[in-house]
N, C-alpha and C positions, 0 to 999 in steps of 0.2 A: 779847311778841307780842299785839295788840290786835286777837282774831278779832272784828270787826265781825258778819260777817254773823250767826256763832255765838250771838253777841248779840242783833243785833235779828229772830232767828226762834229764840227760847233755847230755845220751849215744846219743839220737835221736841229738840233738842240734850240739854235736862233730861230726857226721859225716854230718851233713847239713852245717859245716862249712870246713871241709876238702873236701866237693864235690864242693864249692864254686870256682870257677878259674878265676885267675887275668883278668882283663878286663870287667867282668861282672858287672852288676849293683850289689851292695850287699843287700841279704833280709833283710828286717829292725827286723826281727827276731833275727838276727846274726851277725847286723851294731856292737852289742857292743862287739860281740868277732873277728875284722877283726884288719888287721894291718892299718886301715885308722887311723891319726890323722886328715885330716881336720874336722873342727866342725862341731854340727849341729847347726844349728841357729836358737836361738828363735826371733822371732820380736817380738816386739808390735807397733801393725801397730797403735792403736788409745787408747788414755787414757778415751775415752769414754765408758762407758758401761749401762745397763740399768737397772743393778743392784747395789747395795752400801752394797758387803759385808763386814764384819768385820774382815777378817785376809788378803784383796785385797795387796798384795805386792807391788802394785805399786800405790795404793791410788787412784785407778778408779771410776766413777761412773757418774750419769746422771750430761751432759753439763760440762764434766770434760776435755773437749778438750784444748790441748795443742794450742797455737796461732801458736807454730813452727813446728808444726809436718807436716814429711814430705810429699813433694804434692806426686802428682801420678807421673808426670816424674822422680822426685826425687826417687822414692818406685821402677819404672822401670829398672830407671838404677843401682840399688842395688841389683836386682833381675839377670841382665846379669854378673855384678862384682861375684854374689855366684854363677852362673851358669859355669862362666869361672873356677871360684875356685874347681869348681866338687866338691860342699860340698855335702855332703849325704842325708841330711835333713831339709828343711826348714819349722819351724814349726809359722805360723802367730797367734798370740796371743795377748791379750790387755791386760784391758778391753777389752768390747767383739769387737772381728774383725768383725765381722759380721755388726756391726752397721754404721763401713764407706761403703762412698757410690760407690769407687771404688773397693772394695775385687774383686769382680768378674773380672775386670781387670787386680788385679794385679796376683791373682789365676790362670788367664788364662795365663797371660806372660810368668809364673814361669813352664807351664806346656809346652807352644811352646817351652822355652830353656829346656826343659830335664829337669828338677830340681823336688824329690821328695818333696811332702809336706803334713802337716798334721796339725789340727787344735784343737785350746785350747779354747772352747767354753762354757760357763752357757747353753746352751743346750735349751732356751727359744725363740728365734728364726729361729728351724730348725722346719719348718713344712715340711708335705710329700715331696712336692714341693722343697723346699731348700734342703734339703736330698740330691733328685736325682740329682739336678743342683749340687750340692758339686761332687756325684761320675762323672757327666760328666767331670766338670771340672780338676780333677784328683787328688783332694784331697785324699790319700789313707787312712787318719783314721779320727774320731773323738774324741778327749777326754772330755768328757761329765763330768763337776762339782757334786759331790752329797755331800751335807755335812749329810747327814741321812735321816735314814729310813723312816721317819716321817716327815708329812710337817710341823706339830709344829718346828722341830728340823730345819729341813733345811731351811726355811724361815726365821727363828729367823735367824739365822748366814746371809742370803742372803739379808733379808733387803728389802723383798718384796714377799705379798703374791702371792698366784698361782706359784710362781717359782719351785717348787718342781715338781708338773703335767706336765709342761713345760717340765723340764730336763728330766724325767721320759718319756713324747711322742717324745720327742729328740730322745735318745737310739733305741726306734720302730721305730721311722721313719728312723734312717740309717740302719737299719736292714731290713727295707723293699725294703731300693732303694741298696739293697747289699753294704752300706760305711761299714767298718769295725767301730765299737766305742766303747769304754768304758769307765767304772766308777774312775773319779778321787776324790780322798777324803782327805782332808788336815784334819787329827787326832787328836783332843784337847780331855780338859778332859769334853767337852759338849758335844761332840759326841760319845766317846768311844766306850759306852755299845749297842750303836747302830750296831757299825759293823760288827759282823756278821748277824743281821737281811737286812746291807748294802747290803753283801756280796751275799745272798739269793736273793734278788732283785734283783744286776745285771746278777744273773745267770738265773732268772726268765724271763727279756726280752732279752736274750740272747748278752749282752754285753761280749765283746771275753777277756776285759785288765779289770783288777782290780787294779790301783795302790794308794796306802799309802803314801803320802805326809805329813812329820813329818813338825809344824810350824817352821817358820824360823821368827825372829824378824826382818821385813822388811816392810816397811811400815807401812799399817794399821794391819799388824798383829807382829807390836813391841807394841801397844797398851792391855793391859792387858794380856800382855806375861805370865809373873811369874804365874798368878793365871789358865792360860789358856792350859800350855804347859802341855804332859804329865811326869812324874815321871818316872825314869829308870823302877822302879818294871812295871810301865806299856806296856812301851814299850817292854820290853821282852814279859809281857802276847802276846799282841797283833801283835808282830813276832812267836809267838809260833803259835796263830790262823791261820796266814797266812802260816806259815809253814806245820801244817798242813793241812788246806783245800786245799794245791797246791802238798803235797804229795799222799792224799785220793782222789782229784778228778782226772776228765781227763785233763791233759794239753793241748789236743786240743780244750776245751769246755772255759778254760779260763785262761790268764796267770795273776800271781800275782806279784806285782814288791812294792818295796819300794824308795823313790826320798831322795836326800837329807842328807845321813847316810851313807857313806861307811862300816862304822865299821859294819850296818846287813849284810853282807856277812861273816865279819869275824865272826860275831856271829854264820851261820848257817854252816859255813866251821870246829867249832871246835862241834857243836852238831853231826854234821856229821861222822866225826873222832871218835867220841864215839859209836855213832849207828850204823853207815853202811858205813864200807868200800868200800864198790866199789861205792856207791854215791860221798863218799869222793875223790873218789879217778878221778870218772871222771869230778868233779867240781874243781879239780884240774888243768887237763888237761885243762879245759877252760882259766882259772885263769892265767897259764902260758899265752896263749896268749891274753890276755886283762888287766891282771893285777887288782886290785880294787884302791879305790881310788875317790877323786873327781877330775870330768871330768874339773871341771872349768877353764877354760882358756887355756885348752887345747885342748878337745875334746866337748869341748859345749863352744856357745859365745852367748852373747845378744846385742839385738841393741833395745834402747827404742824408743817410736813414733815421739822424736826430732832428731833420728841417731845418739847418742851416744854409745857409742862401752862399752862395760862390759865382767866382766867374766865369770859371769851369770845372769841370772834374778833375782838372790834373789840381786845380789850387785851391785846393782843402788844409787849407793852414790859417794860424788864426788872426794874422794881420791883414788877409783879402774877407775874412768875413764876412759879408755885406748883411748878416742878419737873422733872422730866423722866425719859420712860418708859425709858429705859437704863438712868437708876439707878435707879429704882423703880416700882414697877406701876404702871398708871395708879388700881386701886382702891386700893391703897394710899395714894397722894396725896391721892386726892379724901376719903379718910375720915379723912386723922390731923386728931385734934383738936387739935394742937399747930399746926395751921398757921396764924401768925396773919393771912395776905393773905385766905385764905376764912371765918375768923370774921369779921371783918370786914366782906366780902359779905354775909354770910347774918344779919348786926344792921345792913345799913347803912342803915335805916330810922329807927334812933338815933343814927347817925352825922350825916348829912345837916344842912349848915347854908343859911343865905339862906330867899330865900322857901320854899323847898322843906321848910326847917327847921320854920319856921312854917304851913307850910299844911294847913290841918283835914284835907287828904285824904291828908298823908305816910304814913299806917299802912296804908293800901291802894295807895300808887302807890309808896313807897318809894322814893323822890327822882329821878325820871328816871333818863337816862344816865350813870353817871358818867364813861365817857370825852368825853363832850363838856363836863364841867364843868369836866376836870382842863384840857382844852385850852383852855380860855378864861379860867380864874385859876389853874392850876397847885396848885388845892386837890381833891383827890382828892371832896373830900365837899363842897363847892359847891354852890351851884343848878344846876338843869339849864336853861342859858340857850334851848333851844327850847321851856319849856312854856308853851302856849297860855293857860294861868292864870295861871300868874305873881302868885300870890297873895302880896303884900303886908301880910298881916296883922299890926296890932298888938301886940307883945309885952307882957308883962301889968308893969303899972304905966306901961306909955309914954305 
């Protein structure tokens, strides 16, 4: 995760992390600059959802329910296993969570054990009502879907009209029962030119997170990749945009983040270095203690709605498998040293071939994506074919 904003106003951020002291819950502000490795954990509690988008990573949609997915004791006792674990963050995700008919029990467990959490929602079943029952319950965010500005746009992609209005009274409605929410948006070349009129929107109903989720070939969104994905030259525009509307506005009004690209850090760490040293230089100081890098299987894990253990959400295939909580704890999995899919993760900074192999900046960006490298030459440790660098450097004697 590339928190932009966090970045270029680091000075506030550096001292909210140096006033932070051992023992304390860590603000989810500053979770990604602390020295925690436990994960946060994405679930997908239900492959059900009651929308049928087009780039759904996990291939959700109406009556899409698993036969195996886990019951609610199952879900419970998974919830005390992360609770014991003192992971940081448990974020319930689908298809939409919202559509099983225990969430609110399991939402509720997760909040008696202490356990922070926060939710990945199409934003089309949170009425006033739902809102506030989410803040009672102790949900502390919402991440509300938008693929565009426009319902033409974002219903096409959603795959169901009215969705757009839905998501859009989403946003007000956690706004009115005080849930923190914002705007998530997965970036193709059909929404592009949308996003800053996005952008405008979520600042309009006061959504506090803006984040930029580059496609990943997963799922339903490995289906018309190549023609769908965007083009380096774009993805720089569209890190420029975000770079700037998170340097020109207030960072308290709204943070901008990018998912999925390690390499936009390194991009906005060498703009930085040219323009303004002392931005530079205190995005630095974060950087030492966080490092960049994908978190996968290290500091983020996924567990699908059959309890199979992953590295993340994008790599739900069956060779990253790392397991499944029926037959084993979920801490148990994520700690055996024997497992060789997450040693692997957690060196793949030496694994990494291509440009990515070669590039002076691989020990801090630790080769992009790997599921977008596996999907475009079927080598797990490939280059990450969206990095804006794409550094070509000479290997020694060539």
């Amino acid at each position: 995760m590339n928190r932009i904003t966090r970045y270029l106003h680091a000075g506030g951020t550096v001292s909210e992390v140096l006033r932070h002291r051992a023992g304390e819950r860590t603000p989810s502000g500053v979770l990604a600059f602390s020295d925690i490795r436990r994960p946060v954990v994405f679930w997908n509690i239900t492959n059900r959802c009651n929308l049928l988008c087009s780039h759904c990573y996990i291939r959700a949609g109406p009556g899409r329910e698993r036969e195996d997915e886990l019951t609610t004791e199952e879900g419970l006792c998974l919830i005390d296993d992360l609770a014991e674990m003192h992971v940081p963050l448990l974020l319930f995700s689908g298809g939409e969570p919202l559509i099983r008919e225990d969430f609110w029990e399991l939402a509720g467990h997760a909040k008696e054990r202490g356990l922070v959490t926060a939710l990945s929602t199409n934003g089309t079943l949170i009425t006033p009502a739902v809102a506030r029952r989410l803040h009672d319950v102790g949900v502390e965010y919402a991440g509300v879907s938008l693929d565009g500005a426009t319902v033409r746009t974002h219903d096409r992609i959603r795959n169901v009209p009215g969705s757009f209005d839905l998501a859009v009274s989403a946003l007000e409605n956690c706004k009115a029962a005080g849930l923190k929410c914002g705007v998530r948006v997965t970036a193709t070349r059909e929404n592009r030119t949308e996003i800053p009129a996005l952008i405008d929107l979520a600042l309009e109903v006061g959504a506090e997170r803006f984040c930029v989720y580059w496609l990943v070939p997963s799922g339903r969104g490995g289906e018309g990749y190549e023609s769908l994905q965007l083009r380096s030259r774009e993805v720089v525009g569209l890190l420029d945009l975000l770079i700037k509307r998170a340097r020109d506005g207030d960072p308290a009004a709204m943070e901008f983040l990018t998912v999925d690209a390690p390499q936009d850090t390194v991009y906005l760490l060498e703009r930085l270095q040219e323009e303004d040293l002392p931005r530079y230089e205190s995005m630095c100081t974060l950087l030492t203690r966080s490092g960049v890098g994908c978190s996968a299987g290290d500091r983020i894990a996924n567990i699908d709605p059959s309890g199979d253990v992953y590295p993340c959400q994008f790599a739900q295939m069956d060779e990253l498998k790392l397991g499944n909580v029926r037959e084993k704890p979920f801490s148990a999995i994520w700690n055996d040293p024997e497992n060789r899919i997450l040693a692997d993760f957690r060196r793949k900074k030496d694994l990494v071939g291509g440009s990515c192999g070669r590039c002076s900046y691989r020990d801090c960006c630790g080769g992009g994506c790997r599921i977008r490298a596996f999907a475009e030459s079927g080598d797990l440790w490939a280059e990450d074919p969206l990095c804006p660098l794409r550094r070509e450097e000479p290997r020694e004697g060539a």
